[in-house]
PLY file of the C-alpha trace (Angstrom):
ply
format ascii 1.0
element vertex 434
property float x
property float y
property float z
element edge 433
property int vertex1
property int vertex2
end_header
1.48 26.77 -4.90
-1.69 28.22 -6.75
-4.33 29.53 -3.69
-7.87 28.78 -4.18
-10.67 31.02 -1.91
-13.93 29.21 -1.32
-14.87 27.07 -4.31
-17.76 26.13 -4.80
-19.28 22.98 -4.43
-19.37 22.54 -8.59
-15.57 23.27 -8.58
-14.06 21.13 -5.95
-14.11 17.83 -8.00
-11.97 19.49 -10.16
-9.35 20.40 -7.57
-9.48 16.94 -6.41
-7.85 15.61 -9.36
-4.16 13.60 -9.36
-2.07 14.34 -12.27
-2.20 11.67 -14.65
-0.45 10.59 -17.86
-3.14 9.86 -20.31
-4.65 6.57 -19.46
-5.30 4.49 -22.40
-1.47 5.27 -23.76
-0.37 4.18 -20.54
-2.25 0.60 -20.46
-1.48 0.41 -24.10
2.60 0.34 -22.56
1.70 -2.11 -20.18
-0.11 -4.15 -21.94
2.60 -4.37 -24.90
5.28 -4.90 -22.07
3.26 -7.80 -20.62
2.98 -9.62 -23.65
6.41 -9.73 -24.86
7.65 -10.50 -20.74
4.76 -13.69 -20.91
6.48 -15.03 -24.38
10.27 -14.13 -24.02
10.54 -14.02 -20.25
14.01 -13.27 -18.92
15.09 -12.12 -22.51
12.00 -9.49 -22.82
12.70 -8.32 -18.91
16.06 -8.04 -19.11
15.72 -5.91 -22.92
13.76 -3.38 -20.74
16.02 -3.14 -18.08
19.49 -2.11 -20.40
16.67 0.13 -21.96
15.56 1.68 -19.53
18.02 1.22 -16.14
21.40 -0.43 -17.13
22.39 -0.15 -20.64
25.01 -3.13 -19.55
23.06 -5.43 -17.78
23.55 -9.13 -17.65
21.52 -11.27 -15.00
18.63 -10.08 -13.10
19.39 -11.99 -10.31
21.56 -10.37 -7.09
23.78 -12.98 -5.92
24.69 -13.80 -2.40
28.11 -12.13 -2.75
26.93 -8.72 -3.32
24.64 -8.83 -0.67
26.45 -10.03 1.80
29.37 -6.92 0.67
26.49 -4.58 1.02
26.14 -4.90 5.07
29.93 -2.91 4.76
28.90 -0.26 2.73
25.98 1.07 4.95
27.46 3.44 7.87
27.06 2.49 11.16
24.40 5.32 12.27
22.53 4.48 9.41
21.94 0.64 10.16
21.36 1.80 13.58
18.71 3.90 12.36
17.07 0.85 10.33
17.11 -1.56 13.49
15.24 1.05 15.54
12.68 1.44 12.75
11.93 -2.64 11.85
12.29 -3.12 15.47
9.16 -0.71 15.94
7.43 -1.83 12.83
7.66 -5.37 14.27
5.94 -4.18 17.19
3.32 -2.52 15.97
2.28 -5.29 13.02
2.55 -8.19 15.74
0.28 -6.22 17.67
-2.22 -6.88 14.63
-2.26 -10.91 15.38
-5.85 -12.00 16.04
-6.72 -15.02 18.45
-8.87 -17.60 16.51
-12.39 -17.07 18.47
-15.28 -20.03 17.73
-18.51 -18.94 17.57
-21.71 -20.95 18.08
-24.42 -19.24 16.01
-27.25 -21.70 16.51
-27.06 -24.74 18.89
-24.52 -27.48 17.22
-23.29 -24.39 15.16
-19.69 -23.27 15.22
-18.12 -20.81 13.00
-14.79 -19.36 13.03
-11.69 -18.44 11.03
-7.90 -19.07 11.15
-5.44 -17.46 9.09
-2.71 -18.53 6.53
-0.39 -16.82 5.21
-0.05 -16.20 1.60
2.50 -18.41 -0.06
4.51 -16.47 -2.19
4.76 -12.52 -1.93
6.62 -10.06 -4.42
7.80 -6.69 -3.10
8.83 -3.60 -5.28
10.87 -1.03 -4.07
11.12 1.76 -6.13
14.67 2.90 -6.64
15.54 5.28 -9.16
15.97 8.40 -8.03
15.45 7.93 -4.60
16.50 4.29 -3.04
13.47 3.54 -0.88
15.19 0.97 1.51
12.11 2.15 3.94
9.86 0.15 2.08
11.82 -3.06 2.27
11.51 -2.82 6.08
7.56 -2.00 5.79
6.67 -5.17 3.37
8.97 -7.90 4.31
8.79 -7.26 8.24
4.74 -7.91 8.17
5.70 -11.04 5.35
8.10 -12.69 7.34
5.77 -11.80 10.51
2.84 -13.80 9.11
4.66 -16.62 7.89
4.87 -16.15 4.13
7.10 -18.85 2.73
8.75 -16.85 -0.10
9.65 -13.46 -0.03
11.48 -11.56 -3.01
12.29 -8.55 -3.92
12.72 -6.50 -6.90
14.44 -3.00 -7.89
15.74 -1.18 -10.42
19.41 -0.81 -11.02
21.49 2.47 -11.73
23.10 3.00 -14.74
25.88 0.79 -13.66
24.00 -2.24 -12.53
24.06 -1.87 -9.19
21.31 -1.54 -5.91
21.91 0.94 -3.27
23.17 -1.24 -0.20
20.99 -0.06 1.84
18.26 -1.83 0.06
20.14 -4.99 -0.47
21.24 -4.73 3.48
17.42 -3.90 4.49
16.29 -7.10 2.45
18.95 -9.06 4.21
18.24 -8.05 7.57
13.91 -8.82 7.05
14.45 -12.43 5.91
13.78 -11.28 1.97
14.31 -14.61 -0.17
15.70 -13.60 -3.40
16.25 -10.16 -4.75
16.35 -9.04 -8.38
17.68 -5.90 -9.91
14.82 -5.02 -12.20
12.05 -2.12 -11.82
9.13 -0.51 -13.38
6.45 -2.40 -15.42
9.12 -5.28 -16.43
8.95 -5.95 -12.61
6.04 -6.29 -12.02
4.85 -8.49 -15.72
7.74 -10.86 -14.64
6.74 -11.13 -11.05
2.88 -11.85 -12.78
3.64 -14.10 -15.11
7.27 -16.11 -13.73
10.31 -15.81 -15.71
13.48 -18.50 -16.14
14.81 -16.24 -13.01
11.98 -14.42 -11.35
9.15 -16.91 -10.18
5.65 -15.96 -10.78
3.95 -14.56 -7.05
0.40 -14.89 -5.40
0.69 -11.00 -4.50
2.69 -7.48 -5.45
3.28 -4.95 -2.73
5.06 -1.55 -3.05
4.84 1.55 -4.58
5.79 3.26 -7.59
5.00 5.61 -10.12
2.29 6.02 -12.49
3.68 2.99 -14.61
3.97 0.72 -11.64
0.74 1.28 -10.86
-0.76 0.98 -14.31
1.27 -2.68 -14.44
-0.17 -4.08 -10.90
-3.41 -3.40 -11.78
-2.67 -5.34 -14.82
-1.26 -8.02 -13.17
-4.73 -8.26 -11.30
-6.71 -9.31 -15.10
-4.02 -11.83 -15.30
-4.65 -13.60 -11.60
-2.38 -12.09 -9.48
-3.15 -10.21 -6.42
-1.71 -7.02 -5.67
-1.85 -4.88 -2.01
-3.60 -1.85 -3.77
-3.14 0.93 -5.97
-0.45 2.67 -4.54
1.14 5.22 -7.20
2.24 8.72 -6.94
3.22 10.08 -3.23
0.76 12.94 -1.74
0.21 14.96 1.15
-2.87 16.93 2.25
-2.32 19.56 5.26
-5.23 20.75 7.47
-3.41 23.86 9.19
-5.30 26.45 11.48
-3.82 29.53 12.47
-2.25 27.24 15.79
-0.12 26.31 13.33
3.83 26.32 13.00
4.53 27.49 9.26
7.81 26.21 9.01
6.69 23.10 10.19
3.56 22.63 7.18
5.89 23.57 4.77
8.64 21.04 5.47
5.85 18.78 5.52
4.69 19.54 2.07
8.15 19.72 0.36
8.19 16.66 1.91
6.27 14.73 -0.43
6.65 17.22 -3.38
10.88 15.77 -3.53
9.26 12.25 -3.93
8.73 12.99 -7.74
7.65 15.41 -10.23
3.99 14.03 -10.11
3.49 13.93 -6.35
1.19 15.87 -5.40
0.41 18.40 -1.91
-1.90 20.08 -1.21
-3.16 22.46 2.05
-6.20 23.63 3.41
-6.87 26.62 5.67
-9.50 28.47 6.70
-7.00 31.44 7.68
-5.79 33.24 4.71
-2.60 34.43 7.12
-1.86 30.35 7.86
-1.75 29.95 3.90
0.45 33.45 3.18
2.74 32.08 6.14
2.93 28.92 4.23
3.95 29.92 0.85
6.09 31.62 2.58
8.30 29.02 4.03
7.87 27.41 0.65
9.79 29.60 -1.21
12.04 29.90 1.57
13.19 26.42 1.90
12.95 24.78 -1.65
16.12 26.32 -3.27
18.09 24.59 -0.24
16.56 21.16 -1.25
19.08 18.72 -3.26
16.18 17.32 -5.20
14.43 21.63 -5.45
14.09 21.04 -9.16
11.87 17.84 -8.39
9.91 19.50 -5.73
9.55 22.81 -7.87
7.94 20.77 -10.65
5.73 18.90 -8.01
4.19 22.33 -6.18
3.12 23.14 -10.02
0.59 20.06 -9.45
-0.51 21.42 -6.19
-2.77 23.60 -4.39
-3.70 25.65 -1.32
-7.15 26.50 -0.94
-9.02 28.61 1.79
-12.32 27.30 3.19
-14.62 29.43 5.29
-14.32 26.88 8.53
-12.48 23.81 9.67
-15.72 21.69 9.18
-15.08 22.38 5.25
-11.82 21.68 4.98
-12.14 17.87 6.37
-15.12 17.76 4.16
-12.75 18.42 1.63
-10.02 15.98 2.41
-13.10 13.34 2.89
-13.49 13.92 -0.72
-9.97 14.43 -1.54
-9.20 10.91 0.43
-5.27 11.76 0.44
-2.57 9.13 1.35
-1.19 11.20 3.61
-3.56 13.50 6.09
-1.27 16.14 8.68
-3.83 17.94 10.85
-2.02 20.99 12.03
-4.36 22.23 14.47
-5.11 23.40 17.75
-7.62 20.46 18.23
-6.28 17.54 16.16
-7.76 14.95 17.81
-11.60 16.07 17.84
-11.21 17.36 14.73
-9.87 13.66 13.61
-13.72 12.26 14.17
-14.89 13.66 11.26
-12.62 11.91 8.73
-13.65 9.05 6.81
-11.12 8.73 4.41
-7.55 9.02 4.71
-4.42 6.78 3.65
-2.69 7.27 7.30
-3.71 10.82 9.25
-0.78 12.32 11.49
-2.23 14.17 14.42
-0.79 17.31 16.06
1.85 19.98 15.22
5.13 16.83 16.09
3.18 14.13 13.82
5.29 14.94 11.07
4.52 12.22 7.80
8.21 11.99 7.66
8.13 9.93 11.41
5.50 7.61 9.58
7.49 7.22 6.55
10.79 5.73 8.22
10.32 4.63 12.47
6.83 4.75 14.27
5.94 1.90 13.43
2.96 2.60 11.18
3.23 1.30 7.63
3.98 3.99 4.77
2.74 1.33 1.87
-0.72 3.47 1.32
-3.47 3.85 -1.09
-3.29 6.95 -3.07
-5.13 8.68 -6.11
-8.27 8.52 -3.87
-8.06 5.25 -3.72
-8.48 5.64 0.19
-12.32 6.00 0.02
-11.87 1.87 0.01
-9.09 0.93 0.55
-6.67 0.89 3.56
-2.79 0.61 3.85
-0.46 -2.56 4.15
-1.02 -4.47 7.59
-0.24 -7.35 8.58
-3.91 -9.00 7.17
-2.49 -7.98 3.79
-0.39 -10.91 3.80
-2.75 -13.37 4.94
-6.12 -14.96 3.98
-8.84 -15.81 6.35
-10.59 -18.95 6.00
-13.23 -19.60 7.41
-14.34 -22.91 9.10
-17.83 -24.23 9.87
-18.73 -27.47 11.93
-22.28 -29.00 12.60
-23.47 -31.99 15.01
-26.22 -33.85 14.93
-27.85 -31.00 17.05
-26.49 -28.51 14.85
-28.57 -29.91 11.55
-31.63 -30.65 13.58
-31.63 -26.68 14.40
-30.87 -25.44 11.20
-31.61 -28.17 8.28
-35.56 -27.19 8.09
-34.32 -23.84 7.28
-31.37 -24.85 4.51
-34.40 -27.09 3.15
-36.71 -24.17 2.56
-34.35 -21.73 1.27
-32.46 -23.72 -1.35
-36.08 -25.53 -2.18
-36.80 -21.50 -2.88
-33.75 -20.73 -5.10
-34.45 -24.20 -7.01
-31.36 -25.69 -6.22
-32.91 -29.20 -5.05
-29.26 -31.02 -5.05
-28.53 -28.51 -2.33
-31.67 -28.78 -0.41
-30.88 -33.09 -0.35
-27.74 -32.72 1.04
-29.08 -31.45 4.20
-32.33 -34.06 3.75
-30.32 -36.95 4.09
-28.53 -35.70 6.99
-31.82 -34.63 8.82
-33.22 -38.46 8.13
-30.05 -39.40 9.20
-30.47 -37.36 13.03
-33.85 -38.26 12.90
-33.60 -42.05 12.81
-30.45 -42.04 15.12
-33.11 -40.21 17.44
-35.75 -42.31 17.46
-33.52 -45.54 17.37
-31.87 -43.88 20.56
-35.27 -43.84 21.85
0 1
1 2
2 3
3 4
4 5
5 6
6 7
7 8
8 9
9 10
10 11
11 12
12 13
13 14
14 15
15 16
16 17
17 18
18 19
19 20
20 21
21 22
22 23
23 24
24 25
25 26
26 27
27 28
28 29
29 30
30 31
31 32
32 33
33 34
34 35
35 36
36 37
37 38
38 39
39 40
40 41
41 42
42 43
43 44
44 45
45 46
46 47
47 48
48 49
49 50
50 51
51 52
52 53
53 54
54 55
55 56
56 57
57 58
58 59
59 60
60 61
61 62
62 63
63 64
64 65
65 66
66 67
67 68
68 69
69 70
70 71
71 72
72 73
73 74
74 75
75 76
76 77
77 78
78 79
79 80
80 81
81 82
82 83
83 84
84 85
85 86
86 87
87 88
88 89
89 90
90 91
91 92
92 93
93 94
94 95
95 96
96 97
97 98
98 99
99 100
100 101
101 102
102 103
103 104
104 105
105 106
106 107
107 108
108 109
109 110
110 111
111 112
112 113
113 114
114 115
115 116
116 117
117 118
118 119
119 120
120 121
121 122
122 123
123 124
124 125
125 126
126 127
127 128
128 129
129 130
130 131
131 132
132 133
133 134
134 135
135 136
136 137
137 138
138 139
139 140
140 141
141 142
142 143
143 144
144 145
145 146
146 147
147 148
148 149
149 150
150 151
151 152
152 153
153 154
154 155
155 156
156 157
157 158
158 159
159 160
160 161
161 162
162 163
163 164
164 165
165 166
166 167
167 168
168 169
169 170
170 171
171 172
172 173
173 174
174 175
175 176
176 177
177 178
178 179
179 180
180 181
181 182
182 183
183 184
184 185
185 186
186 187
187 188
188 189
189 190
190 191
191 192
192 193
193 194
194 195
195 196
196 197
197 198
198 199
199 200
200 201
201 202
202 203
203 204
204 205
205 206
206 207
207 208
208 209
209 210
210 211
211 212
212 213
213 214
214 215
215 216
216 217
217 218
218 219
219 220
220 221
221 222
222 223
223 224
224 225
225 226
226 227
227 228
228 229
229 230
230 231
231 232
232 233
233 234
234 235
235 236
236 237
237 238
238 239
239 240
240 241
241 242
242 243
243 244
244 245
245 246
246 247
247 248
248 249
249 250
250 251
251 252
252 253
253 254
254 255
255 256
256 257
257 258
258 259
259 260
260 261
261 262
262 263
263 264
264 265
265 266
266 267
267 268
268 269
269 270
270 271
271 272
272 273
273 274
274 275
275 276
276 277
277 278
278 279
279 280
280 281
281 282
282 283
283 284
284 285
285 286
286 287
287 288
288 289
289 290
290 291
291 292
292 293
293 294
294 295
295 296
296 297
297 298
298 299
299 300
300 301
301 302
302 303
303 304
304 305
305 306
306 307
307 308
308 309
309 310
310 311
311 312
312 313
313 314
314 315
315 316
316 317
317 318
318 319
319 320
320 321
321 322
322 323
323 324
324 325
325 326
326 327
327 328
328 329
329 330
330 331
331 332
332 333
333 334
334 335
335 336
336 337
337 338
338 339
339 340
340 341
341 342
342 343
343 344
344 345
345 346
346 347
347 348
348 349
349 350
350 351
351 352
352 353
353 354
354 355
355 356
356 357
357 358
358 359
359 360
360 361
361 362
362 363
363 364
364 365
365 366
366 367
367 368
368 369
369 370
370 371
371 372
372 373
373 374
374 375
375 376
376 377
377 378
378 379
379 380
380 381
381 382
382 383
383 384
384 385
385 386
386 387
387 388
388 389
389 390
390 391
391 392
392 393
393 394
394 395
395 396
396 397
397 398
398 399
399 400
400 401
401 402
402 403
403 404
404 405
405 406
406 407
407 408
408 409
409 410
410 411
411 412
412 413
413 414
414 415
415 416
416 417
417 418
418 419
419 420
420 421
421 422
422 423
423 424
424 425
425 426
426 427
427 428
428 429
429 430
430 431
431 432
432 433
């Protein structure tokens, strides 16, 4: 990784760019893509699928069959390993359930809300060089958790047509409706728009590449909701000379094997921690099965030394990375000061990696700084809110003067006689009464 001593202030929004593939070419793609999926449907989706996937592709659709041959292909250890992480994801997203609480803001007042789930949901699971059967577990488990009727899933097939099993035995396990072997941008225009075999969803999850991302944001001009801008993987490392080495670097290479335009980066403010670093770096990526990846990754990445630890979460703030490790001897007071951060992994055995597959947490995250807004998938990402309001006869008598004078004010008099007749109404019963 290039080092970087003390920037200054001018140069720092410069190191906080992402690695991007020019922008208007890339919505030009989409946007080309989306069109032909809205008119041809199946036909268009499954044209970009032999181009791009399986040259021999026939049906989108995974039938029951294959799945259910899938659960004998995984290795024992390995489902074992998936029931201990959706067992703990459960946990954690249930422990996200709100009670309904009424409130009474004025006398004869109450306010609340109640939650529904969202009807349909579409995940993506990217799967092409790397079969992320993790994700399955982190989308469907909150779905299926807050009640959303239809669940489906799509992913791109190898060259031969076929899903890793693990991701067809992950969507069986979590309750996922449907799944369809189709990825990139054609997944995500036909779960937008609704093919003759994919159905048309309220809301996109999952991650994905610069083209997924491109697509969902897309799909939001054309009504459909998505979780949020979730592209390119990235890691940012606070590390202080308390630091383990061999540990930051792992953590790094980490992310820099999830694809050539990931991105890591680390901040020090001990020119030793970053040597040490490097280090391990060029130690450990030639024994990496995906080192040519993760080589091309580190050239998009960074360490840079800051004078103090106050500076480098300053940095990060501005950075707003998906991923934040704080490697330091304080990791917890030092934690106060961020404002901006994807999911932050506290302490020298906080690995990402522990985040990514079995605490519980979920790994569907903004990135591209999209964290100064947004947060990750919970469990309110598959739910709406609504909010109810009712009023008695006491409750328009204490605030129908007010509604009067305030919609009078705006000129919206239809407004202002809906609560009129209602206050002659309480007014007569009142005196009528008396």
């Amino acid at each position: 990784m290039k080092t970087i001593s003390n920037p200054s202030q001018s140069k720092r929004e410069k190191l906080a760019e992402r690695p991007m593939i020019r922008q208007q070419k890339l919505m030009n793609t989409v946007e080309k893509m989306f069109y032909n999926i809205h008119r041809k449907g199946d036909k268009a989706v499954l044209t970009y699928s032999r181009q791009f996937d399986c040259p021999a592709q026939e049906t989108l659709e995974v039938d029951r069959d294959a799945i259910e041959k899938a659960a004998a292909l995984v290795p024992e250890r390995l489902k074992q390993a998936i029931e201990l992480a959706r067992k703990n994801i459960e946990v954690f997203h249930r422990s996200q359930q709100e009670e309904v609480r009424k409130t009474e803001t004025a006398p004869g007042v109450v306010c609340w809300r109640e939650p529904r789930p969202i009807t349909r949901v579409g995940i993506y699971v990217p799967g092409g060089t790397a079969p992320l059967f993790s994700t399955v577990l982190m989308l469907a488990v909150p779905a299926k958790i807050a009640g959303c009727r239809e669940v489906i899933l799509c992913t791109p097939p190898n060259e031969k047509g076929e899903i890793h099993p693990a991701i067809l035995y992950s969507a069986a396990l979590t309750g996922v409706t449907k799944i369809f072997a189709a990825g990139g941008i054609q997944a995500i225009g036909a779960m937008t728009f609704g093919t003759e075999s994919i159905p048309k969803m309220d809301k996109i999850f999952g991650p994905g590449n610069q083209y997924v991302m491109a697509a969902k944001r897309s799909a939001q001009y054309y009504g459909v909701a998505i979780d949020m801008p979730a592209g390119p993987s990235e890691l940012l490392v606070i590390a202080d000379d308390a630091c383990n080495p061999s540990f930051v670097a792992a953590d790094l290479l980490s992310q820099a094997e999830h694809g050539p335009d990931s991105q890591v980066i680390l901040l020090s403010d001990n020119k030793k921690v970053i040597k040490a670093v490097n280090r391990e770096l060029e130690f450990q990526l030639p024994n990496l099965p995906r080192k040519e990846v993760a080589a091309q990754a580190l050239k998009n990445s960074k360490a840079i030394l800051f004078n103090n630890m106050d500076e480098c979460v300053a940095f990060s703030n501005f950075y707003a990375p998906e991923h934040l490790i704080m490697a330091t001897e304080n990791p917890v007071l030092l934690s106060r000061g961020v404002t901006s951060a994807g999911s932050v992994f506290l302490g020298h055995y906080s690995c990402e990696s522990a985040g990514d597959y079995a605490s519980g947490a979920n790994h569907t995250l903004p990135t591209s700084g999209y964290a100064a807004a947004y947060s990750g998938v919970s469990l309110d990402s598959f739910i709406k809110k609504i909010t109810f309001q009712q009023l008695s006869e006491e409750g328009v008598a204490s605030i129908g003067n007010a509604v009067e004078v305030m919609a009078e004010a705006e000129q919206l008099i239809a407004h202002k006689n809906a609560m009129t007749l209602r206050l002659e109404t309480v007014k007569a019963s009142t005196n009528t009464v008396r």
